[in-house]
N, C-alpha and C positions, 0 to 999 in steps of 0.2 A: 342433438347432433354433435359430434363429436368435432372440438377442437385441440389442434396439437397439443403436447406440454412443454414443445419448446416457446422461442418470441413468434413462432408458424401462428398460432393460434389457428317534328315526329316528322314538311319531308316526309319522317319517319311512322310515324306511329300511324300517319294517314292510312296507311294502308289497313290499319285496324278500324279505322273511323275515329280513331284518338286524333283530335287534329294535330330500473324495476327493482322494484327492491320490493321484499313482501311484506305486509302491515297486515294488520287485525281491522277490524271493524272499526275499533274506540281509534284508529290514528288516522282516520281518513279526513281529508282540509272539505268540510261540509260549507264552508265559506266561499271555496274555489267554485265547488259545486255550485251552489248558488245561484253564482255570477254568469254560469255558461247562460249564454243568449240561447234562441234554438236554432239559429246558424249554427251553435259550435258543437250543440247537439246531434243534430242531425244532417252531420255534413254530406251525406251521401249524392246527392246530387250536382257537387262540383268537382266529384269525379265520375272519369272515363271506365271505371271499372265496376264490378258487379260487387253489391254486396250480400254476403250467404245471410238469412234472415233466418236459418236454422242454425247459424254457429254455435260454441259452447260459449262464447261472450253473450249473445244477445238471449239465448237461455237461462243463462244465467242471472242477467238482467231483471229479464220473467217473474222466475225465482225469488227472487227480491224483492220485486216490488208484492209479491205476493205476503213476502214476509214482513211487509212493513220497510224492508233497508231501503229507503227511497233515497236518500243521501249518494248510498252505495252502489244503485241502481243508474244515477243520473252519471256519477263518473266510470263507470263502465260501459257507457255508452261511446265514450271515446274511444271503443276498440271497437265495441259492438257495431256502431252505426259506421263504421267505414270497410272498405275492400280489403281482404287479404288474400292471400292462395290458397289453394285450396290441393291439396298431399294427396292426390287417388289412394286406393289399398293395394299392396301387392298383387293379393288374390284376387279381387275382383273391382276392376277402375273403372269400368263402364260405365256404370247403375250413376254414381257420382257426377262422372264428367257430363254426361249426357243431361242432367238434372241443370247444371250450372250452368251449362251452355245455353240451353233451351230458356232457362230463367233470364240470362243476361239476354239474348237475342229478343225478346218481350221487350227490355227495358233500354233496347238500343246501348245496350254496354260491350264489355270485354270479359268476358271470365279470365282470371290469371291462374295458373297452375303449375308445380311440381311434380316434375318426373324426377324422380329417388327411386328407384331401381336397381342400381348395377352390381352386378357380381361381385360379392367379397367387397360390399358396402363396409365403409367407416372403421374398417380395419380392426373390425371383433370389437369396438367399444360400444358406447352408450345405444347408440343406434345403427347395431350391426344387424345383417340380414341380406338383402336384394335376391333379384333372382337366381334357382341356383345353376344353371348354368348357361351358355351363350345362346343357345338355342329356345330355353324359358326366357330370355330377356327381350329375343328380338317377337318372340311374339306377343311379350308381354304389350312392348312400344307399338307395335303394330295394333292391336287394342285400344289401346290408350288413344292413337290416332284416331283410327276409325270412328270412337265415340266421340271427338272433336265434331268431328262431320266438314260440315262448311261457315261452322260457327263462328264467330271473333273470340280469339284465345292467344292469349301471349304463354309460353310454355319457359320455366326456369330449367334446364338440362344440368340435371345429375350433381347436385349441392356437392360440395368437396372432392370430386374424382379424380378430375386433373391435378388439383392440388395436391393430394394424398400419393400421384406419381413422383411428382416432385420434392416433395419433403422426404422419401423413401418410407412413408409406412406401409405403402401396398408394394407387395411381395414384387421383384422384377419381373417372373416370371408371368404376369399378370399382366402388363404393361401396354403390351402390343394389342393384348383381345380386347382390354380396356378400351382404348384408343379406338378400334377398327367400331366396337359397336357404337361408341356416341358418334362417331362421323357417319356411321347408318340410321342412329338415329336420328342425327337429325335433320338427313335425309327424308328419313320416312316421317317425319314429323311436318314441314315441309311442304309435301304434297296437299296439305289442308289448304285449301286457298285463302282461307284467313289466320291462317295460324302462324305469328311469330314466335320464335325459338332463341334463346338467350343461354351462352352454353358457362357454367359458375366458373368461377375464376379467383376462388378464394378472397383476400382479405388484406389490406395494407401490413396486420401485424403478425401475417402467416409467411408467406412467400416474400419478405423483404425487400428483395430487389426484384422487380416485375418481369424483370429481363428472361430470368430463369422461366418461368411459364409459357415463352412465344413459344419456343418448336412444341412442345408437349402440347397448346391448344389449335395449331398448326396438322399437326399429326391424326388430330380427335375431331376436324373438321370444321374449324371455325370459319372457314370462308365460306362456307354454306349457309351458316348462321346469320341471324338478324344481328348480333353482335353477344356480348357477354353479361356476366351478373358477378356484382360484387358485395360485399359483406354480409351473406347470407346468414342468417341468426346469428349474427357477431354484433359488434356498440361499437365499431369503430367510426368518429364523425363523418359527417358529409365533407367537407371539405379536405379532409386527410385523403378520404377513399376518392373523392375526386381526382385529384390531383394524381393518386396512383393511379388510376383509370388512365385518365390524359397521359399518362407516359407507356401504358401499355399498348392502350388505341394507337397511339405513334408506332409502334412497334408491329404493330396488326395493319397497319396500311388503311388506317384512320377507323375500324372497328367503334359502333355505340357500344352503350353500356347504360343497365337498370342498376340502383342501389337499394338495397334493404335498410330503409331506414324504420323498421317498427320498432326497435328497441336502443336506439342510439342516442336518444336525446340527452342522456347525460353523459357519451362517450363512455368508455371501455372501466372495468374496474381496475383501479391501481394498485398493485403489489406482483404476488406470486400469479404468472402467466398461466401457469398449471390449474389455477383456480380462475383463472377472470373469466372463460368463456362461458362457464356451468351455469345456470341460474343464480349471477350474482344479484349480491341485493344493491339496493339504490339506483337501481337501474330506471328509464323512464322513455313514454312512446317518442317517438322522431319524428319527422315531417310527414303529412299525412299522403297516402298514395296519390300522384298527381303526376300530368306530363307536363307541366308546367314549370318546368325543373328553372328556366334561364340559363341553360349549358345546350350549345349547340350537339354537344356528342352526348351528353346524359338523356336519355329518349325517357322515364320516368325514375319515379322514386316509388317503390311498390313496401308495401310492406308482406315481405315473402316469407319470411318466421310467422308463424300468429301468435299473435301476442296473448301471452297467457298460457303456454304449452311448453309444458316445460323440458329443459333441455335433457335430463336425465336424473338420475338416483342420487342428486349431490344436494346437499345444504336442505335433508329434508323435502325435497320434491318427488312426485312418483316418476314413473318411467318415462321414456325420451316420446314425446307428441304428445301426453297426457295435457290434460286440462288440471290449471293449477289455479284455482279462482282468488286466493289471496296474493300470489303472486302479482296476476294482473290486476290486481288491486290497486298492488304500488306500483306499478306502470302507469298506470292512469292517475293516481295521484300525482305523482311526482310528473307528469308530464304540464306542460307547459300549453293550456289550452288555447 
């Protein structure tokens, strides 16, 4: 997913029933491994959210152990055995949602999911595409919906949109239609009687001053919404993106807010901004998915990037969602179990 090249880079949840850096083989800490208890292993049941049992993590896993990496195996289980989102296909979201959904409702959970969609997506870079025009999107959403059904689903709305109006990379002319469909979508999204919607809202080291984002998430329909999502496949800390939150929620007329904490555990890379959002290395997982946040306005910490998919064609990774298994490699090692 494309981040800028400038410094851009539950109450609540009740109603849901919710009350990296890449290494080789030879550099993984087999000691850390070790030590995981099977709590730390298999945390999946002290969270509210579903875990996909078909991910490319816990495949991979598989994999592994098939080939003997059991070392390797055990610390990839830190991605594998917990929740992430789950990215429908352009072409065909149904088949997906409807799997996830029906899966979590079995296991009394929440499936979480991203809608990435929108027209004249990500401003031609890494992960450009979306529907191509107004009319292919709203039916696309309209889909998307439907296959929710009456399921528990928490929905991320449109990773960078708003932000990319504000920054100026998306064309002005684009502005308005922008705006008018996510406030239909998340309308139509909405109408699921378990489905919350959380519309992106960029990142403490994109948008700077939080201020600049009210009228533009204002415009694209946020009163509508359950509230907003913050540092989406970015490393910026919890407590930075906090605190941005808290000053924008003020500004929203007390707006919650999810954080993407899958890849933030060692916070953002330092240097050239141009380079830190791409699949930097030394990167490491973040706080595990949970509505157990201790923030009266943080409704969860989700982890909404999946971890191990890589951001794009930089530093030797393949293309933007791709599965990059030594990447997550060093996620998981470098994470702090």
């Amino acid at each position: 997913m494309f981040r800028p090249t400038r410094t851009r880079t539950l109450v609540v949840l009740a109603a849901l029933g919710l009350a990296a850096g890449c290494s080789s083989p030879s550099e993984v800490d087999t000691t850390a491994a070790a030590r995981e208890t099977p709590a730390q292993v298999s945390p999946a049941s002290a969270s509210p959210f579903w875990v996909d049992p078909a991910s490319p993590a816990a495949r991979q896993v598989r994999q592994w152990e098939r080939q003997g990496r059991g070392n390797d195996a055990r610390l990839l289980k830190r991605i594998a055995d917990r929740p992430a989102a789950i990215w429908p296909a352009a072409d065909n979201p149904e088949a997906k949602i409807r799997e996830a959904t029906a899966a979590a409702a079995r296991e009394g959970r929440t499936a979480v999911f991203v809608a990435y969609n929108i027209p004249h997506r990500d401003c031609g870079q890494h992960s450009a595409g979306g529907a191509h025009d107004a009319d292919a999107y709203q039916d696309w959403i309209g889909r998307f919906a439907e296959a929710i059904g009456d399921g528990k689903a928490l929905v991320v709305l449109e990773p960078d949109a708003v932000a990319h109006i504000v920054d100026g990379c998306t064309p002005g002319e684009y502005h308005g239609e922008r705006e008018q469909l996510i406030a239909e979508a998340i309308v139509r999204l909405k109408r699921q009687p378990g489905t919350r919607v959380y519309l992106d809202a960029g990142n403490p080291a994109w948008v700077q001053e939080s201020w600049k984002l009210v009228d533009r998430l204002k415009r694209a329909g946020i009163v509508n919404a359950d509230g907003f999502a913050l540092n989406v496949a970015n490393f910026q800390p919890d407590e930075t993106t906090k605190e941005y939150g808290r000053r924008l929620s003020k500004d929203l007329g007390g707006k919650h807010f999810v954080v993407d904490t899958s890849r933030n555990g060692n916070g953002p890379l330092h240097g050239d901004p141009s380079q830190a959002w791409c699949n930097p290395p030394g990167r490491a997982l973040g706080t595990p998915p949970t509505t157990d946040t201790g923030d009266p306005l943080v409704d969860a910490y989700l982890w909404i990037k999946r971890p191990g998919e890589s951001d794009g064609q930089c530093r030797g990774g393949p293309a933007a969602g791709q599965w990059w298994a030594d990447y997550a490699l060093g996620l998981a090692r470098n994470s702090r179990a």
